[in-house]
N, C-alpha and C positions, 0 to 999 in steps of 0.2 A: 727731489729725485733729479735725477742729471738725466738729460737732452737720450741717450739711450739706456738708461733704467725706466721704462717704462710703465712699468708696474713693479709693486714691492708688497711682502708680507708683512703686514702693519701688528698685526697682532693674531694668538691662537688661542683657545680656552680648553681646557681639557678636562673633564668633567667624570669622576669612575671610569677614570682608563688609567689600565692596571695598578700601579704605584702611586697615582695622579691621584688626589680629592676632588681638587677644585682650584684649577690654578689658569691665571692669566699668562701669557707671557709675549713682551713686546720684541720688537724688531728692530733693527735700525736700517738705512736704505742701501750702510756699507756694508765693513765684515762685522760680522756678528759668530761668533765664537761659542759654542755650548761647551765646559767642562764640567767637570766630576770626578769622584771616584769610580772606581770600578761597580758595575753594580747601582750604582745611586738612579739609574735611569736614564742618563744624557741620550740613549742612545733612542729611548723610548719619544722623547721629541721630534727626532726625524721619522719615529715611525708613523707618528702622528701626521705629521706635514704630509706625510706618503699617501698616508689613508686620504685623506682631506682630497689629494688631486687623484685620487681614484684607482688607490690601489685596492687589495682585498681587504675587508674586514676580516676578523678572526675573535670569536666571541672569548676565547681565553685572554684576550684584553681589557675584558671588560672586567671590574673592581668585584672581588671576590665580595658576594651577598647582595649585588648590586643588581638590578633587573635590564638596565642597560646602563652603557655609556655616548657620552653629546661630545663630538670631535666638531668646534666652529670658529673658522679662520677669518678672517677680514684682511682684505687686501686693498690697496688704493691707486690711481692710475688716474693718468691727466689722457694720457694717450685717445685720438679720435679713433687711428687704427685699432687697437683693443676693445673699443663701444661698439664701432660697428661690427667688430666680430660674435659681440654677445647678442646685441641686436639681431643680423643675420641667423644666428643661431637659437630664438626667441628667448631670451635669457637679457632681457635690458637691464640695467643700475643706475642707481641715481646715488648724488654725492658723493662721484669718485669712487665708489665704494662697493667691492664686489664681494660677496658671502656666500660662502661655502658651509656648509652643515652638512655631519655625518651622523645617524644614530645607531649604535649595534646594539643587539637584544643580546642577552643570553641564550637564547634559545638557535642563536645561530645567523635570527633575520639582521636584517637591515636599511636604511631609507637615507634618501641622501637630496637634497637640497642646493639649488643654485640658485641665487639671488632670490631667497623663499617661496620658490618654486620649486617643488617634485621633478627628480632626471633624476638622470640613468647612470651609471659608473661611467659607463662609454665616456658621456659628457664629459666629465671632470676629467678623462683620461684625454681625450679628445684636446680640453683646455692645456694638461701640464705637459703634453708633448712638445706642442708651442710654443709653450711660455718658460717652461720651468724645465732645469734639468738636474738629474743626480748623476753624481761621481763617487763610484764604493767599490766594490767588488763585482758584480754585475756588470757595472759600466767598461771597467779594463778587461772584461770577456769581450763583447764588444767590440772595443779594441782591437781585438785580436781577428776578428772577421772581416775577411774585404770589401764587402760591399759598406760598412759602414767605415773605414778608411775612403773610400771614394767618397762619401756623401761629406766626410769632414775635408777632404782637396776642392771639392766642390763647393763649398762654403765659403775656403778660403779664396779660390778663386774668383768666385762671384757667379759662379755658372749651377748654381742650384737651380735658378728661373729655366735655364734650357734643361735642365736636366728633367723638370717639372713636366713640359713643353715633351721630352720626348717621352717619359713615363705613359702621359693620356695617349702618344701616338705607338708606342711599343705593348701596351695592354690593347688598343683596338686592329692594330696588326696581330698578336695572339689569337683573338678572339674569329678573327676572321678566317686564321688558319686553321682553329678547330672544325668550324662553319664548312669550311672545305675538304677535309678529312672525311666530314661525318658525309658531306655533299656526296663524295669518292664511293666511299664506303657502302652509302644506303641504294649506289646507284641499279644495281640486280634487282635486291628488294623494292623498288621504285615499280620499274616496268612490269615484274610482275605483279603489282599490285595494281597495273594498270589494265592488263588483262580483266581483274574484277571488275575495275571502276568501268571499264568500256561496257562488260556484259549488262550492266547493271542500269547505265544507261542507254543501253540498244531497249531493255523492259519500259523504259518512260517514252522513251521514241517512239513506243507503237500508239502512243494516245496522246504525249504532251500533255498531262493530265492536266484542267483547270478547273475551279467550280460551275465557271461560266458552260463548259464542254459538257461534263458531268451531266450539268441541271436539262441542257441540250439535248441529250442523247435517251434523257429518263422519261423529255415531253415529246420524242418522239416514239419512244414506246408504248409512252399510253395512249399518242394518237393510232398508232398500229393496235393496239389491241383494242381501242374502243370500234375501229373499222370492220375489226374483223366480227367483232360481238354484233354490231349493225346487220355485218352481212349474213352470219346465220338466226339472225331475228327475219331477217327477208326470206331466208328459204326455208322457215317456218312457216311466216304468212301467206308465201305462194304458195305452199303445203296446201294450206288451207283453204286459200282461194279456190286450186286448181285441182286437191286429190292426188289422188299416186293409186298404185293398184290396187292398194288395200281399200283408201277409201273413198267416195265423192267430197270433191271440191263444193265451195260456196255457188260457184258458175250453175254447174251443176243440178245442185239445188232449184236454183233461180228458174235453171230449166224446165226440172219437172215441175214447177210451181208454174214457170206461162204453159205448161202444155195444159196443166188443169183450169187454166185461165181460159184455155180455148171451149172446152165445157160447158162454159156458162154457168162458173162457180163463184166468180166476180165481176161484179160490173163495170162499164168502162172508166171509170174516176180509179178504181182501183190500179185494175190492169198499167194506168198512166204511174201511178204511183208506183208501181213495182219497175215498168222502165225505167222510171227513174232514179229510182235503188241503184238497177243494173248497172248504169250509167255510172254513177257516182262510187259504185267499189271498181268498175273496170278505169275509172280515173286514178284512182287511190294506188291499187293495184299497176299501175304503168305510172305513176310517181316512184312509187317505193323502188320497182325494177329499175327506173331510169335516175337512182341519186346518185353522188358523183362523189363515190364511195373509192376512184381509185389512187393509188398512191404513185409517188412522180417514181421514173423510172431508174435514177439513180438509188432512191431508197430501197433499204436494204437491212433489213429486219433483223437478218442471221449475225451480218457484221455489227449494229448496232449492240445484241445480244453481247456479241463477242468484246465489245471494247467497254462494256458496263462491267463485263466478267473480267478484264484485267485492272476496270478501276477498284474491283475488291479483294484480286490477291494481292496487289500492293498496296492498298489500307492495312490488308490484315497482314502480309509480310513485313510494314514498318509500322506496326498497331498505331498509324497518326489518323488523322482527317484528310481530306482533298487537299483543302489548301494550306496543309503542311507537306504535302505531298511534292508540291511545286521548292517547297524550301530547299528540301533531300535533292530532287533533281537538280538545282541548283547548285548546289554544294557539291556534288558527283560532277558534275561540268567543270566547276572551279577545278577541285584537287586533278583532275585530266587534264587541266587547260597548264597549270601548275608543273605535271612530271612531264609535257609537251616543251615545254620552256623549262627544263632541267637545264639542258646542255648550254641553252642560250645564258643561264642565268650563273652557270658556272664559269662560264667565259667570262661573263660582267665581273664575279667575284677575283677571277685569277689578274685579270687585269686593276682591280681594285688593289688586291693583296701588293704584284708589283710596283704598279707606284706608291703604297704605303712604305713599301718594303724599301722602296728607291732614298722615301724622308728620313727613316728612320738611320738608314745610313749617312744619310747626309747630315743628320744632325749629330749622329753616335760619333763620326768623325769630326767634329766642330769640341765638341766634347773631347775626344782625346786628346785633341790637338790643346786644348786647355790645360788639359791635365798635366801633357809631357813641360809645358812652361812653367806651371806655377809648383809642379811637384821640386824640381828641385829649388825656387824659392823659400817652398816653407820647410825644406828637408833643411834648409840653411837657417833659416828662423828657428827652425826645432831646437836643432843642434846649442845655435845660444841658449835656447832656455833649459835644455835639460842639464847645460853646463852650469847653469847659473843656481840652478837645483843639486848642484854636488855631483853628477853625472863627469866627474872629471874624465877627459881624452876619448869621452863616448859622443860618437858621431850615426846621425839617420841621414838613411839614404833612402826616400823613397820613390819606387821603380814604376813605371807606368808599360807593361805588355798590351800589344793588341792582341786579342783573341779570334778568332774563325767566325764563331759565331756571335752575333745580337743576345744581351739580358735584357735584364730590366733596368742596368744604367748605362747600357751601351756596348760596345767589343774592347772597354778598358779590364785590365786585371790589374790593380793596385795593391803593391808590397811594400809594406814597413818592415824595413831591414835596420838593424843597428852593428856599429862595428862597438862593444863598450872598451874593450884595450888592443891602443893602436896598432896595426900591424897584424891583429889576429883575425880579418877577415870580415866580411858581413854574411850576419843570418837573421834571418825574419825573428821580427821581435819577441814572436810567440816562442820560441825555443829557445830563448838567450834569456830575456827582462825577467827577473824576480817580481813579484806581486808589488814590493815598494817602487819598484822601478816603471812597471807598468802606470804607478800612478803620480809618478812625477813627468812621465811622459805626456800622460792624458792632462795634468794639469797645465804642463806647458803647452800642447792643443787649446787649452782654454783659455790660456793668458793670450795666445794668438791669434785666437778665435772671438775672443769677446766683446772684442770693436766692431765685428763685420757680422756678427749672428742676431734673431729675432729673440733670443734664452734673455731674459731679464731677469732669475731669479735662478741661483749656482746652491743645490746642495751638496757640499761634500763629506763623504762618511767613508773614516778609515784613510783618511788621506796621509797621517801621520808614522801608519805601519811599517815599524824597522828602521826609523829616523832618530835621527837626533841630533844636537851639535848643531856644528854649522850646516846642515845638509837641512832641519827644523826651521833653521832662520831664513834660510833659503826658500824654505816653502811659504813661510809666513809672509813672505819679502812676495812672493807668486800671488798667493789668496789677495796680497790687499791689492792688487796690481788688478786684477780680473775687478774686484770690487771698486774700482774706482770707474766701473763702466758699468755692472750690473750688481745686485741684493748678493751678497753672499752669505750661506749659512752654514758653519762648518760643525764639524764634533771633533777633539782633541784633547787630548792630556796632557799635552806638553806647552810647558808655560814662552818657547821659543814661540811659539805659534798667537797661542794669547795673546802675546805683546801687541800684536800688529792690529789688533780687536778694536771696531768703534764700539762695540758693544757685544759683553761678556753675561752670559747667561750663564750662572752656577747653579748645579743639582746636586743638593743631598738630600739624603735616606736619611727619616727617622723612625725609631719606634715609639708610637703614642699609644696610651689606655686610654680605653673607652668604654666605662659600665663594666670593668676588672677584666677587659678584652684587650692583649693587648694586637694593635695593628701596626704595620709598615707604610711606611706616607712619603711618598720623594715631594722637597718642596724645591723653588726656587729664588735663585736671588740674581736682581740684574743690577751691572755696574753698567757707566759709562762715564766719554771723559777722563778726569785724572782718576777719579776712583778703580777705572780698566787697571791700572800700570801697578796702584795699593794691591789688589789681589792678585796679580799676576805675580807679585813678589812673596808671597803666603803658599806661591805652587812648590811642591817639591818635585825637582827639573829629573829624580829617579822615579816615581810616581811611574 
């Protein structure tokens, strides 16, 4: 492989896909050339290659009676940059050698394989944007789009890395301007939703609710109610002591009991004994009256009551616990603290937005200013090559406008104009170029392109539509021209084009029996070498 062929398609197997049995088929690292008849399948190869980097499968390619079909490529690459791209992307190889495997079911499914590892279509699509590209009908659509006209001036020029550079900073100015939209936008809904969030925290504000608070307020309630239980056990026992009008107290008693003492109904050891009594309930009795039953003068029983009762309409108003409870209030402060620093934070954003807004200009103009130099360089470059592809007295002009507004590749508008006979003016290629002409155009972009891009591997399909003659050898003279920088892999029928071939892949159709079945089989046969130039002389140039 040559210093920018990078990577090349080394080999494909194709396995019950469609036409296909079981076939190998190899590569070379130049032009490599599929022909055929009509019909024989040639075209079915590239669709193969296509499936491989991660197009769609489609089970009507899979071999009629077959349960599935095995699409598996082998590619080989010295390249450090390409390893670490596989490695970055957990996809490492070893011995040069990167494998791709595709399996379609009939049923519709399918599974796909990178370096025998399980990914995604993404991947492989991911992989052949970078590496590999096709040129068909799709591709001179394409073409026809501006923004991907710029990305190929940008290629040319060398300003794909700024363009890259502004892309991350014109997607994060986007983003920011949505940011600020929605900022604008939600600012009504904000405030009044700030009215809730305040009320809601004025409710936490009355208790600051904690567990610690809580457990606080529950042991001063039961010291309160144990005091009060104390106190009407005391106006019990003085009851009792002392009597009430209904009935005598124990005093009382004691009384009538020394009056009968006086009588001479007990003897003096007695009598002492019952002073004694006396003595010892009127002690008991002036303990109990004098305990220090009262409560400090800040407490307050009513508000205690009161702040237990709002710790339980808001447990049960946010069915949490206490100390989830503290979480909520927390979170009700944030979002307040939050639409409080609205305005502050919008000003941060406007002022962000303008100096992004300020780069992106600055870069978008760095970039035009690119554009208006190298476009008419390669309008001139064009010009030879699509002259040199039979494009006779047809000349491109491509035009570089500023526009008003920032894209996504800048305030450029890029026009591919062609004048094709002299004198009759310029119009954008899309309303003038014939389908053939679209793609002598796009291949002289390639021939132009091929020394200065990351593509190591060129499919072209349908490159040949509406040629012939010298305008064929001319294309032929293009394709090996591009191949002598990167893998090219073309489809054709015309033997001007074959010539130019390091290696010729021929497809025909047979019909085989099998168990008195008979089936359709495209096989193939690869030349190289002198043997290229033996079947290129076997082509028939009306074919």
């Amino acid at each position: 492989m040559s210093e920018k062929t990078q990577m090349k398609l080394d080999k494909i197997n194709l396995k019950n896909f469609a036409t296909f049995e079981d076939q190998n088929i190899h590569f070379d690292d130049h032009l490599n050339t599929i022909v055929g008849e009509t019909g024989s399948g040639k075209s079915l190869i590239l669709d193969a290659i296509q499936i491989v980097l991660g197009a769609r499968t489609d089970k009507k390619l899979v071999r009629f009676n077959c349960e599935f079909s095995i699409l598996e490529a082998h590619f080989v690459t010295e390249s450090n940059f390409i390893k670490n791209y596989f490695n970055e992307i957990g996809y490492p190889f070893e011995n040069n050698e990167i494998v791709i495997k595709r399996i379609m079911y009939s049923n519709g499914k399918s599974k796909s394989f990178l370096n025998h590892q399980s990914c995604t279509k993404t991947t492989l699509s991911d992989f052949s944007r970078r590496f590999v590209d096709l040129v068909g009908q799709f591709e001179n659509q394409k073409l026809l789009s501006s923004e991907y006209q710029i990305l190929l001036l940008d290629h040319y020029s060398g300003a794909h890395a700024l363009l890259h550079d502004y892309k991350e900073s014109y997607a994060e100015l986007t983003q920011l301007r949505k940011k600020h939209t929605t900022m604008v936008n939600d600012n009504l809904d904000l405030f009044q939703k700030l009215d809730y969030i305040n009320f809601q925290i004025s409710e936490f504000e009355k208790i600051n609710p904690s567990i610690e608070t809580e457990n606080d307020l529950l042991a001063q309630k039961e010291k309160f109610l144990k005091v009060q239980e104390n106190i009407e056990s005391i106006k019990v026992i003085n009851q009792i002591f002392e009597g009430d009008e209904s009935s005598s107290g124990i005093f009382d008693l004691i009384n009538k009991i020394k009056r009968s003492l006086d009588q001479g109904l007990l003897d003096e050891d007695h009598h002492n004994k019952l002073a004694t009594a006396e003595e010892y309930l009127n002690d008991v009795n002036y303990k109990l009256n004098n305990a220090n039953l009262d409560v400090s003068e800040d407490y307050d029983y009513d508000q205690i009551m009161h702040e237990l009762d709002l710790y339980q309409k808001l447990k049960r108003k946010y069915q949490v616990d206490t100390d989830q409870l503290q979480t909520i209030h927390a979170d009700f402060i944030k979002s307040r603290d939050e639409i409080l620093s609205y305005d502050q934070d919008l000003t941060l954003l406007e002022k962000k937005i303008s100096s992004l807004d300020e780069e992106c200009q600055r870069v978008a103009q760095l970039l035009h200013d690119k554009r208006e130099t190298f476009s008419a360089h390669l309008s001139s470059e064009l010009t030879d090559q699509i002259r040199l592809l039979k494009m006779n007295g047809a000349t491109i002009d491509i035009k570089v406008e500023k526009t008003k507004e920032l894209s996504s590749t800048g305030f450029s508008l890029v026009k591919f104009t062609a004048e094709t006979n002299p004198g009759e003016g310029y119009y954008l290629i899309k309303n003038i170029a014939s389908g053939g002409e679209l793609s002598r155009i796009l291949l002289g972009l390639r021939t132009i392109l091929s020394s200065k891009d990351s593509i190591s591997i060129f499919l072209f399909d349908e490159i040949d539509t509406g040629i012939g003659g010298e305008t064929a050898l001319a294309v032929g003279q293009a394709l090996q021209s591009v191949a002598n920088e990167s893998q090219v892999i073309a489809i054709s029928h015309l033997p001007q084009i074959a010539y130019f071939a390091n290696h010729l892949v021929k497809v025909t159709k047979n019909i085989v029996e099998n168990d008195s079945i008979e089936r359709t089989i495209s096989m193939v046969q690869e030349f190289t070498g002198d043997t290229v130039q033996a079947e290129v002389q076997t082509m028939n140039p009306l074919q």
